[in-house]
Structures are given as C-alpha cells and as structure tokens.
N, C-alpha and C positions, 0 to 999 in steps of 0.2 A: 504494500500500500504506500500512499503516497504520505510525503507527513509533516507536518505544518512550516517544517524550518524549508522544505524544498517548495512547498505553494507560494509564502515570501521570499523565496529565493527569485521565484518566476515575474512575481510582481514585481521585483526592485529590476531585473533582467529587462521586461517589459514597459518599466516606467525609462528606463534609461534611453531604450531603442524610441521610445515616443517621444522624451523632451532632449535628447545631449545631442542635437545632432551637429548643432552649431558650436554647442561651447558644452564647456565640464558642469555636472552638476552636486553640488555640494550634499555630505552628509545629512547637513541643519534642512536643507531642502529638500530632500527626499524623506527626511523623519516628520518633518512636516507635514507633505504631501500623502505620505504612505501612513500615517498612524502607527509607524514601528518608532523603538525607539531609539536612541544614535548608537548606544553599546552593542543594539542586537544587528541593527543593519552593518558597522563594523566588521562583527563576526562572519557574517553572509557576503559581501563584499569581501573582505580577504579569502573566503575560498573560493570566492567565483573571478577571484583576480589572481588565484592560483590553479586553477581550473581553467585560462586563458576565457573566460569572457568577458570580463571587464577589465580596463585599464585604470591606474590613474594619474594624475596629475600634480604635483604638490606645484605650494609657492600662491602669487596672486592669480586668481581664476583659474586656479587649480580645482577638482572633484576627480567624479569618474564618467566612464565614459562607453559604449560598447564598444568591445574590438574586433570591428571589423563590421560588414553590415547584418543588418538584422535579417535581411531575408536569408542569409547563410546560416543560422544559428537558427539548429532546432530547440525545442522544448524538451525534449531529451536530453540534448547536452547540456544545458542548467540541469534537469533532475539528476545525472549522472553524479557530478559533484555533491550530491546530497544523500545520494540514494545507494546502497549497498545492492546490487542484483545479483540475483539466486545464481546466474552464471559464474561469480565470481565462487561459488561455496560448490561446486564441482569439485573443489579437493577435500572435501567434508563426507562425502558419500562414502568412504573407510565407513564411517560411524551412522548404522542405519538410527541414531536419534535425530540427528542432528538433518538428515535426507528430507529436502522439499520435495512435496507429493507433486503428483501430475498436475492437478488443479490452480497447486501454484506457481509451478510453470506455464501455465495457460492462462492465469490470469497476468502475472508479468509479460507475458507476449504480446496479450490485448494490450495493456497500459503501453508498452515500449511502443508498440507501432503506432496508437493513438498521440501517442510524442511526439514520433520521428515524424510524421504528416503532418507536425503545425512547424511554424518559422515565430518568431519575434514577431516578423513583421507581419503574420497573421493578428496578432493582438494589436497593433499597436493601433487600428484606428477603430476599436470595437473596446467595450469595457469591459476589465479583465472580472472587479468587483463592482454587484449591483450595490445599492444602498438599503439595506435593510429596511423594513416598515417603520421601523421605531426610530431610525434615523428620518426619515419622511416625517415623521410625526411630532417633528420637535427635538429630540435630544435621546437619550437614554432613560431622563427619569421624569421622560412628559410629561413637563413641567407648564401650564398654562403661560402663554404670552404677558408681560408684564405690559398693563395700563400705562396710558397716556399720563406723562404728571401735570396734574391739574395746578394752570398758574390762577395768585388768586388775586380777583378785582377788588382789592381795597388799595387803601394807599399806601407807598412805602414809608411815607415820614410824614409828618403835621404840615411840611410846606404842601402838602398835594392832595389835603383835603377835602379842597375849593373844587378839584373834580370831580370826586367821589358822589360830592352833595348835590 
C-alpha cells in the first residue's frame, strides 16, 4: 500500500512541477501552500533530492526545483523513493514467513502500473487534493461568520453634541 509520507511526497513533486518552473520555490512557501510543515517537507525533499527528482538551490532565490521536466517523471518514480517493493524482498523467500503471497504481488503490479501511466505533468493542471466539506464550510471547527461591528451614533466628545440633538 501506498503510505502517507509517499502521497506528500507526490504532492510536494506535483506542487513543484506546477509552480518552479521559472524560479526556485522556497520551503516557507511550499509549507504554506501544502499545509505540511517545514521539518517534515525537509525530510521528503532531501530524499526526493537524493532520489534525483528535485534539485536545489541555496543563496538568494535559492529553493527547489524539479529536475528535469515533469512530463519525464512518472509517479512511480516519486513512490519508489518512499516505497519498499515486494521485488526488492525476492531475497527473503529463504524464509517462507517473511514470503508475499500472490495477491500481493498482484496488487503491487496494479498500483506500479497505475504509477508508471501518470507523469507530473498529468497533475499539474488538475487538483491533486479536493477541499474537504468542512473546509467549504468555514474552517474545521465551523465556526459561525463573525458580525459586522456595529459603529455607534452618539457623539465622541461634548464638542459634537450639537449633532447628535
């Protein structure tokens, strides 16, 4: 299965292939953008910048950046950097405990190829994440719209009474 650090993997992959294509784009801006936070994008960024899909930058207008174009980078290849496949435990099969059953190779085959047939640049002009209902609906802890603050028609000071009356 797929598992939460490789689906932010894909979104920060995805967010990079849609906005860096011009200039670098910073961690504070992507932690912004993405709702993750700077320590954990960090962590996912240096394996996906050791994993050759992103680059970065230091210095002024320094971030990261994708390397190379997005329509060459599958969705696979971000999962891979995250993702341990049943092919690689081929030297485990000594030890029928530890042996993935047919099922689970069948279902990583479905998942790999459903990968390998998307690009970056298949997301990039589609949204990767919808907005939840509860985000539609105001916030997390829907919370009623705060009222207009009522200014009040009296006077500020005794010089201004003459209008009031």
């Amino acid at each position: 299965m797929i598992s939460n650090k490789t689906i932010s993997a894909i979104e920060v992959s995805v967010f990079l292939a849609k906005n860096a294509k011009y200039r670098n784009i910073t961690t504070d801006e992507m932690s912004s953008q993405l709702g993750i936070s700077v320590s954990y994008l960090e962590y996912i960024l240096k394996a996906l910048k050791l994993g050759g899909i992103v680059a970065a930058s230091k210095g002024p207008g320094g971030g990261y950046h994708i390397q190379g174009r997005a329509s060459d980078i599958t969705v696979w290849e971000v999962a891979q950097v995250f993702e341990a496949t049943l092919d690689a435990s081929f030297t485990e099969l000594d030890n029928p405990n530890h042996a993935p059953s047919a099922y689970e190779f069948g279902l990583q085959a479905v998942i790999r190829d459903e990968l390998e047939a998307s690009t970056l640049a298949d997301f990039v002009n589609s949204e990767l994440r919808e907005p939840s209902p509860l985000e539609d609906a105001g916030g997390r802890f829907r919370l009623k719209p705060l009222s207009m603050p009522m200014l009040p028609k009296a006077a500020n000071s005794v010089f201004q009474w003459h209008t009031v009356i």
